[in-house]
N, C-alpha and C positions, 0 to 999 in steps of 0.2 A: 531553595537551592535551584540555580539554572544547571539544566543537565544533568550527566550524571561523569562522573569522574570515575579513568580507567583503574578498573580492578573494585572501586567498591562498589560490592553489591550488600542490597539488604533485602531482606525477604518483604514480598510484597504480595500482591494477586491481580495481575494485570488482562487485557481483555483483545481477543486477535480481531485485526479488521485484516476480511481476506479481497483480494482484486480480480477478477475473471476479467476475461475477454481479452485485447487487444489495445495499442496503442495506449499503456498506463504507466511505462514506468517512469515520466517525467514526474506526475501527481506522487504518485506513493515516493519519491525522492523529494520533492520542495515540500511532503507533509512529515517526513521523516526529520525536516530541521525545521520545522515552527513547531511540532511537539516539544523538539531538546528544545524550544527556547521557550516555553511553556513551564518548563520545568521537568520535564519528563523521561526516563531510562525509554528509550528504546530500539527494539530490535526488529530490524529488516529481513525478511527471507526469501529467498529469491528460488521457487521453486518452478519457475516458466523456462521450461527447454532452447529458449532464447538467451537466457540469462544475461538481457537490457539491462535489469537494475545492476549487474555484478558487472557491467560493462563500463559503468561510470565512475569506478571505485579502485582507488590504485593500491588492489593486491599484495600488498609486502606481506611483514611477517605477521602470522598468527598469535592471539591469545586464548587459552583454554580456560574453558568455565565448566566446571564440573562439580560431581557432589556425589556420595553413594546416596545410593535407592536401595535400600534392603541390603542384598548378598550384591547388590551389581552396580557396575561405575559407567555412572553417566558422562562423559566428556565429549563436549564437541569445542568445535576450533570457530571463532570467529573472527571478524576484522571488527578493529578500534579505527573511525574513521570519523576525526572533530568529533567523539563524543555521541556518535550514534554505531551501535554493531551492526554490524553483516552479517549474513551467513547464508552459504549457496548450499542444495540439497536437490538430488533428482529423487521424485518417485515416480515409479512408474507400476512396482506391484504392491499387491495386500500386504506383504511383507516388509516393503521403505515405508507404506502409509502405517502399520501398525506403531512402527518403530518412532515417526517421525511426530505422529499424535502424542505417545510415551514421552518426546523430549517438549513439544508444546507445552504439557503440564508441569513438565518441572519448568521450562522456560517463564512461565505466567507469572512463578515463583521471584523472579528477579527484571522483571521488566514490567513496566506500565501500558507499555503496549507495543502489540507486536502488530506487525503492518508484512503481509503476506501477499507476493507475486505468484500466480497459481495458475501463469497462461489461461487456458482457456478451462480449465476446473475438471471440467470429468473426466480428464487425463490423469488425475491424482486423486478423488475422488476427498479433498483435503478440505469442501467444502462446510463440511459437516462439522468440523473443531471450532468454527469461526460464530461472533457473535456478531458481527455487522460484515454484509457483505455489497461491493460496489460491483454492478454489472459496465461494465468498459467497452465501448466500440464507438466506430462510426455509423455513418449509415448504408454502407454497404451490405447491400442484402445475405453476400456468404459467410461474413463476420456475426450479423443476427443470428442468422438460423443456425451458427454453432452457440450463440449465447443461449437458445430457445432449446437446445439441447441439456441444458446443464439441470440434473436435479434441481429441485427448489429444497429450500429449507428453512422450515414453518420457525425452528428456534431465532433463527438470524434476521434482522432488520436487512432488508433491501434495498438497495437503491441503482439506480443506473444514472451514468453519465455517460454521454455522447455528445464526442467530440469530433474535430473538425469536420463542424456541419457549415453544409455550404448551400443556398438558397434554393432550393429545391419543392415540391409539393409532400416530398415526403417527411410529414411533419413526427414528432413524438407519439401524437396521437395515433397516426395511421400504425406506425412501428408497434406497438402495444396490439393492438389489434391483429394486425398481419401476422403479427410471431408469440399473441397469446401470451404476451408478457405481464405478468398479475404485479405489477407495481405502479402504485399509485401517482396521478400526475406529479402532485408534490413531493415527489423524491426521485423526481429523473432532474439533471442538471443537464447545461447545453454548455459546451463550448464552441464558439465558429472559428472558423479558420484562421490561421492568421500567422503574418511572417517571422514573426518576433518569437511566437511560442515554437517553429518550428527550430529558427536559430537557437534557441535556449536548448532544444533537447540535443542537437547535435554538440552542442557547445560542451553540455554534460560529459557525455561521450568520448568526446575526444582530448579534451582539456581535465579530467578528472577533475570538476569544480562545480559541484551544485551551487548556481550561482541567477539568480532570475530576476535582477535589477530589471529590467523593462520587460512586461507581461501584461498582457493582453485583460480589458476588465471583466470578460465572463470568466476567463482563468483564475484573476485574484478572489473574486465573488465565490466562485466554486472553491475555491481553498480554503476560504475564511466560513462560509459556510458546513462543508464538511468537518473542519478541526470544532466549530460547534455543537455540530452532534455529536463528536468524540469525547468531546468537555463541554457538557452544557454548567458545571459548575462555573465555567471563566466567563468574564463577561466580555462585550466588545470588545473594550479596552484593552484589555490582556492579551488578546488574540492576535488583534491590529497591532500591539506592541512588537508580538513573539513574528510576525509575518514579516514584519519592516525590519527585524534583525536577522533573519532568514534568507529576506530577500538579497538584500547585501552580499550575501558570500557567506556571512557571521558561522 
C-alpha cells in the first residue's frame, strides 16, 4: 500500500524521529513525502515556536482522530494534506508536555512514524519520547551552544546535520570538540550551501507545494541516507524509487 488513505486507520506501533536546533523544516517536509511514498502513515508535529513546518501547509479544514483511553476521550484535530497529517501543538509547561507525551502514545498507535519539529528541544523538554533524534544547525557559534545546551538522551540514536556550511576552518570535527558534542563522526551529515535548496524552502512556503525537483547533491545524499536509517528494511532501490516520486511534487 503507498500511503495511507484519509480516515483509515489501523492499529499499528510506530517510532518518533524528533528535530532540534534550527534551519530543519525543509528536511523533516521532503522526509515526510518519501516515507508516504515508502509506504508509510505518517504524522508531522510541529512543535517549534516558529511554526516553519505549519507555514508550508495550507490550513483548511480539520479532521479528528480520536479514541477513548479508559474514562477519557482522546481527540485531536489534524490536517490531511496529499496523505501525510499535520498537527501544530505549543508546549511550553510540565502540564502540555505531560499531555502531549499521553497523545504521542496513543499517536504511535496509528502512524508508522511520527517526524517531530521541537525548535530548539529544551523548551519543551519533548526530547525524551523520541527514539531517534537529529541535532540541526549551521555553523554559527549561537545556534551550537543552544544545540550544546540540550539534555542528551542515552535511549535515542543521535545524529546531527549541519547545514549551510560554507568553506570555513571550522570543520565538524572542531564543532564536536568546541561544544562537547558526544556524536560520532559518522552520524553528523553536511549540507553546503546552495541556491537551489534555499529556493526550494522558500518555494515551500510561499506556494504551499512541497515540491524539490532540483536539489542540491549533499541534500539528496542526506535524505536518502537518513530515510535508510529510518528503514534499513528498504533497500536502495525502494528508497530512490520513493525520493524520485517525492521529489516531483507526487
Amino acid at each position: 500500500m503507498e500511503g495511507n488513505e484519509k480516515g483509515n486507520f489501523q492499529k499499528t506501533e510506530g517510532f518518533v524521529v524528533g528535530f532540534v536546533g534550527s534551519e530543519k523544516y525543509d528536511i523533516i517536509l521532503y522526509l515526510s513525502r518519501i516515507l508516504y511514498h515508502l509506504g508509510s502513515r505518517v504524522l508531522v508535529i510541529d512543535l517549534n515556536e516558529n511554526k516553519a513546518v505549519s507555514s508550508c501547509i495550507p490550513y483548511g479544514g480539520k479532521n479528528r482522530l480520536g479514541e477513548r483511553d479508559g474514562k477519557e476521550e482522546i481527540l485531536e484535530d489534524y490536517i490531511d494534506y496529499r496523505g501525510v497529517h499535520y498537527f501544530q501543538e505549543k508546549v511550553t509547561e510540565s502540564d502540555d508536555r505531560v499531555e502531549m507525551e499521553r497523545y504521542l502514545t496513543f499517536a504511535r498507535r496509528y502512524y508508522d512514524v511520527i517526524l517531530m519539529d521541537m525548535g530548539f528541544g529544551y523548551a519543551t523538554g519533548m526530547e525524551r519520547t523520541c527514539d531517534k533524534l537529529f541535532f540541526t544547525t549551521d555553523q554559527q557559534k549561537h545556534n551550537l551552544e543552544r544545540i550544546a545546551k540540550i539534555d542528551k538522551v542515552p535511549q535515542a540514536e543521535s545524529y546531527m546535520i549541519l547545514k549551510d556550511i560554507c568553506s570555513t576552518k571550522i570543520t565538524s570535527k572542531v564543532i564536536r570538540q568546541e561544544f562537547h558534542l558526544d556524536i560520532e563522526e559518522g552520524r553528523i551529515f553536511r549540507i553546503y550551501q546552495d541556491e537551489e535548496d534555499m529556493r526550494n524552502k522558500i518555494h515551500c512556503q510561499y506556494n504551499a507545494a512541497i515540491s524539490f525537483s532540483k536539489i542540491s547533491g549533499a541534500f539528496m545524499e542526506t535524505l536518502l541516507e537518513i530515510t535508510a536509517i529510518l528503514y534499513p528494511e528498504s533497500s536502495r532501490k525502494e528508497i530512490s524509487l520513493a525520493y524520485a516520486k517525492a521529489k516531483k511534487g507526487a
